[in-house]
C-alpha positions in Angstrom: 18.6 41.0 32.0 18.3 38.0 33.3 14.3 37.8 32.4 15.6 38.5 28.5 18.0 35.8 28.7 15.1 33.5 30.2 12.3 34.3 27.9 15.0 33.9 24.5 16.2 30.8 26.2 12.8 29.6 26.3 11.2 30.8 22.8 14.6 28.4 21.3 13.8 26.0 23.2 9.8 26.3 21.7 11.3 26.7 18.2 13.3 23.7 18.8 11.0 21.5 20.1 8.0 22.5 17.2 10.8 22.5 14.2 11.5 18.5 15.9 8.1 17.6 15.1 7.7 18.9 12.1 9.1 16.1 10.9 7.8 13.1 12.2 5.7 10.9 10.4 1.9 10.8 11.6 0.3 7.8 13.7 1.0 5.0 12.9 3.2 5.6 10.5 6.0 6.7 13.2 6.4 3.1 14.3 7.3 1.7 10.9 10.9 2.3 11.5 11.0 -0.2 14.1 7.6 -2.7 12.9 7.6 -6.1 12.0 6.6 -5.4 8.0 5.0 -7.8 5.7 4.7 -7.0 2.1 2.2 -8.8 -0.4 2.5 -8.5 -4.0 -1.0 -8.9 -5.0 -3.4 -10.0 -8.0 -4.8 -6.7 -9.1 -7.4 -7.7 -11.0 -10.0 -10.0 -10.1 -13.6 -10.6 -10.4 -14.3 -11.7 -6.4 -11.4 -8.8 -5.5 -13.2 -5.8 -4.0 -12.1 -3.7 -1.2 -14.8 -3.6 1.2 -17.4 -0.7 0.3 -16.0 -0.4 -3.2 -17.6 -3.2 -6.1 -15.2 -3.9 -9.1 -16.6 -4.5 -12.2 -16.6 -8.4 -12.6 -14.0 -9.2 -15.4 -12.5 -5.7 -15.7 -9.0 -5.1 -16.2 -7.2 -2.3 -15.2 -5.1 -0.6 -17.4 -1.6 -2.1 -17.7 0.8 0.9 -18.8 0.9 3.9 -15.7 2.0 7.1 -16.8 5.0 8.0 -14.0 6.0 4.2 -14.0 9.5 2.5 -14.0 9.3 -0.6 -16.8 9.4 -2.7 -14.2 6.8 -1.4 -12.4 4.8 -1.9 -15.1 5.6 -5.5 -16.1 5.2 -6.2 -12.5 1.8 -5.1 -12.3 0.9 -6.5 -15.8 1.9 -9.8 -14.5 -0.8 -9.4 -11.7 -3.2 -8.3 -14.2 -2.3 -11.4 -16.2 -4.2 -14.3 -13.6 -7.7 -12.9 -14.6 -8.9 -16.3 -15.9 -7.0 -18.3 -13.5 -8.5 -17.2 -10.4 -12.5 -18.1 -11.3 -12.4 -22.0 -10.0 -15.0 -24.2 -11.3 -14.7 -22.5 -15.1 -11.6 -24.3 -16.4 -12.8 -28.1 -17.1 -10.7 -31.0 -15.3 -8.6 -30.3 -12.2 -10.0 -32.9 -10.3 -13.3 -30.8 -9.7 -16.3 -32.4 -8.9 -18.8 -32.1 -11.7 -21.8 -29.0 -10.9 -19.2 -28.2 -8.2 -16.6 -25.5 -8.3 -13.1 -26.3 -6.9 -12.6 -25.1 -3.3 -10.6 -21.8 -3.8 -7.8 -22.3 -0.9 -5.1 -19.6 -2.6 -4.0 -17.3 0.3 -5.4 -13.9 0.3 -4.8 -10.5 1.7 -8.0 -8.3 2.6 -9.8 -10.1 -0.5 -6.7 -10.2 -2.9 -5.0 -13.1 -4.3 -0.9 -13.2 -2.7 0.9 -13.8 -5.5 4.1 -13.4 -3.2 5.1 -12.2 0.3 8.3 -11.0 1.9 9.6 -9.9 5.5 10.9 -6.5 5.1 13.7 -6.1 7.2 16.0 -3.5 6.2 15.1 -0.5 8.9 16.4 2.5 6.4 14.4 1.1 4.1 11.2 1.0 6.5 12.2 4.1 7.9 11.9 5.7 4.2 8.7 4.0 3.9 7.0 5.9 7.3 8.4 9.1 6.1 6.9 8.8 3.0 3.2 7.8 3.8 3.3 9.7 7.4 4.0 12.9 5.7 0.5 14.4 4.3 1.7 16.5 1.8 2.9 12.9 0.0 -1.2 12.7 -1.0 -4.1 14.6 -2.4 -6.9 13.4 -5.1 -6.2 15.2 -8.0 -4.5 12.4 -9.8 -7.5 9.4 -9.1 -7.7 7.4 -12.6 -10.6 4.7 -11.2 -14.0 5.1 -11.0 -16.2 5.7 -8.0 -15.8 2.5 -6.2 -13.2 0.0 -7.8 -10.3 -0.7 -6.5 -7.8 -2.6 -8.0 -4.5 -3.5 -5.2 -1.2 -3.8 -6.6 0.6 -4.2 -3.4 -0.8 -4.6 0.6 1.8 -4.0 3.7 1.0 -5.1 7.5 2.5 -4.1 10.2 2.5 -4.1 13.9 4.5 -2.8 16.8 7.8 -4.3 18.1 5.7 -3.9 21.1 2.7 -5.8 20.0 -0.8 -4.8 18.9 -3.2 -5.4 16.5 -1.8 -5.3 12.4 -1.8 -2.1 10.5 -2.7 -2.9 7.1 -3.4 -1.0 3.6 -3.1 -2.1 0.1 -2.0 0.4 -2.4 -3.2 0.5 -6.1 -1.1 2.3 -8.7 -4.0 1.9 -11.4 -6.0 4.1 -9.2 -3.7 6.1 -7.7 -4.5 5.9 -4.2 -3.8 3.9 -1.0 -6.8 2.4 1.1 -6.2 1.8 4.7 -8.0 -1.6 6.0 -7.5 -1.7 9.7 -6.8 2.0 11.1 -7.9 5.3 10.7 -6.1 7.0 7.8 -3.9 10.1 8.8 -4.5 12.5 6.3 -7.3 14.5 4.5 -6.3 12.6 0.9 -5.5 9.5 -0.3 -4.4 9.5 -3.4 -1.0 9.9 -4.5 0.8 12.5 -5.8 3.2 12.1 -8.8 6.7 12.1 -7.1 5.1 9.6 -3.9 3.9 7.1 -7.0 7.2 7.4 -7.9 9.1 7.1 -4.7 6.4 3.9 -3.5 7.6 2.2 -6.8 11.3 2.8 -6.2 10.5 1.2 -2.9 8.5 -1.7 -4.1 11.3 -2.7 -6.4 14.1 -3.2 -3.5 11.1 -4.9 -1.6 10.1 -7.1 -4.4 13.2 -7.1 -6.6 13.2 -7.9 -10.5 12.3 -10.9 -11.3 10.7 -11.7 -7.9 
């Protein structure tokens, strides 16, 4: 009797323990919660803004209507879409630029894109959402990919590190191609591209990040 009781103690206790896990977010993504967070709202579309491995087409735009988009969502990343011409120094005339030399190019980037804006996120439900969301690998697969083989256009980039310290966890996140890109760890999960309802969640998140007008 008493090895019964034992051995169904231990099998709960098992259960327990594995139906826990089940829900944590994976590595690193189980930190986020308590991480210092940096979000970048980013210039999508750029002739000199290519992800590492992946060359963009100089002077192509992405599209600037996503299927699966809030309005907002879609003004915001038109507006990103927007700088093309602004961001090639040395082809507007005037602006103090040396003549036969291009103007120094001194605007803050993130991984190769153009900050357009940046904000401390500090809210920990909010965060906490967030890790759920991109820890969880059933959030991704690569069925839904609109770019071609190597083009990436970023919409957004996030950075974060430890409340205990380490090096920066950064990605940048494109909704014209549907996918997010990891830039300084080793992504979690077999796909990368996003799934209908995670596009839709990620923008619902972006817009308490970045609100309207913002």
């Amino acid at each position: 009797m008493l090895k019964t009781s034992t051995f169904a103690f231990a099998s709960a206790l098992t259960v327990a323990t594995v139906s826990g896990c089940a829900g944590t977010p994976a590595a690193p993504f189980d930190q986020l919660k308590t991480a210092n967070l940096t979000a970048y709202r980013l210039q999508n579309a750029e002739a000199t803004a290519a992800v590492p491995g992946a060359a963009a087409t100089p002077g192509a735009a992405p599209a600037l209507t996503i299927p699966g988009l809030p309005p907002e969502m879609n003004a915001w990343i038109a507006q990103g879409a927007a700088g093309l011409s602004a961001v090639l120094p040395g082809l507007v005339p005037g602006a103090g630029a040396v003549p036969g030399l291009p103007a120094a190019d001194t605007t803050p980037r993130f991984h190769n894109f153009r900050i357009l804006s940046q904000t401390q996120v500090l809210d920990p439900e909010l965060k906490e959402t967030l890790g759920k969301l991109l820890g969880d690998k059933d959030s991704f697969d690569n069925v839904q990919a609109r770019c071609a083989p190597n083009v990436f256009y970023a919409d957004l980039g996030l950075s974060f590190t430890s409340s205990t310290g380490g090096p920066p966890n950064d990605m940048l996140i494109s909704f014209q191609c549907n996918q997010i890109v990891s830039r300084s760890f080793a992504w979690p999960h077999p796909a990368t591209g996003m799934k209908p309802d995670t596009v839709k969640k990620v923008a619902e998140i972006v817009l308490k990040i970045f609100p309207q007008g913002t």
